[in-house]
C-alpha positions, 0 to 999 in steps of 0.5 A: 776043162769039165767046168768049161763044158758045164758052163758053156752047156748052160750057157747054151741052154739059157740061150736056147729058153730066152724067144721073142714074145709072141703077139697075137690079135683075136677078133672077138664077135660083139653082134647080138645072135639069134639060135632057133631050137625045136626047127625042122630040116625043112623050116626056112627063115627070113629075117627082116624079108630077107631069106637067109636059109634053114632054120635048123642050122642055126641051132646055137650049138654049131653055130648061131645067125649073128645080126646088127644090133636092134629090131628084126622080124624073124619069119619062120615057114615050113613047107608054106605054112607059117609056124613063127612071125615075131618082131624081135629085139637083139642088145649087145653080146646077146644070144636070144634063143628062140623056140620054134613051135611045130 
């Protein structure tokens, strides 16, 4: 009686262990970014003559500004002067960091 209930409660237990395998899919971002260090809560950011908003959000900590691949021209203003106009390159999986001067 006792090895019935020994091998039935290891029966069940192998039983409990064996689960489906489990799939899953991630999408992992491949664009180039760009990240901007040193902007003012106040510095705006264009890119390409489109404006897309503050600098400082994009700092590469918290999150970065993905873009297609290739060349762009990076504006950043700050209260209507202009403190960065650069033409900027940007390959494959690439985080250029660019620092914004005051």
């Amino acid at each position: 009686m006792m090895r019935k209930t020994v091998t039935s409660l290891l029966f069940m237990l192998g039983l409990a262990a064996c689960s489906y395998p489990q799939v899953g899919v991630k999408t992992v971002e491949t664009r180039p970014a760009l990240a901007f260090t040193n902007a003012s809560p106040t510095a705006q950011l264009s890119i390409d003559g489109v404006y897309i908003g503050q600098a400082a959000l994009y700092d590469g900590k918290k999150q970065t500004l993905q873009l297609d691949r290739g060349t762009h021209k990076v504006l950043v203003e700050d209260r209507g002067r202009i403190l960065l106009e650069q033409t900027v390159y940007l390959g494959d999986e690439v985080t250029k960091t660019i620092a914004v001067p005051n």
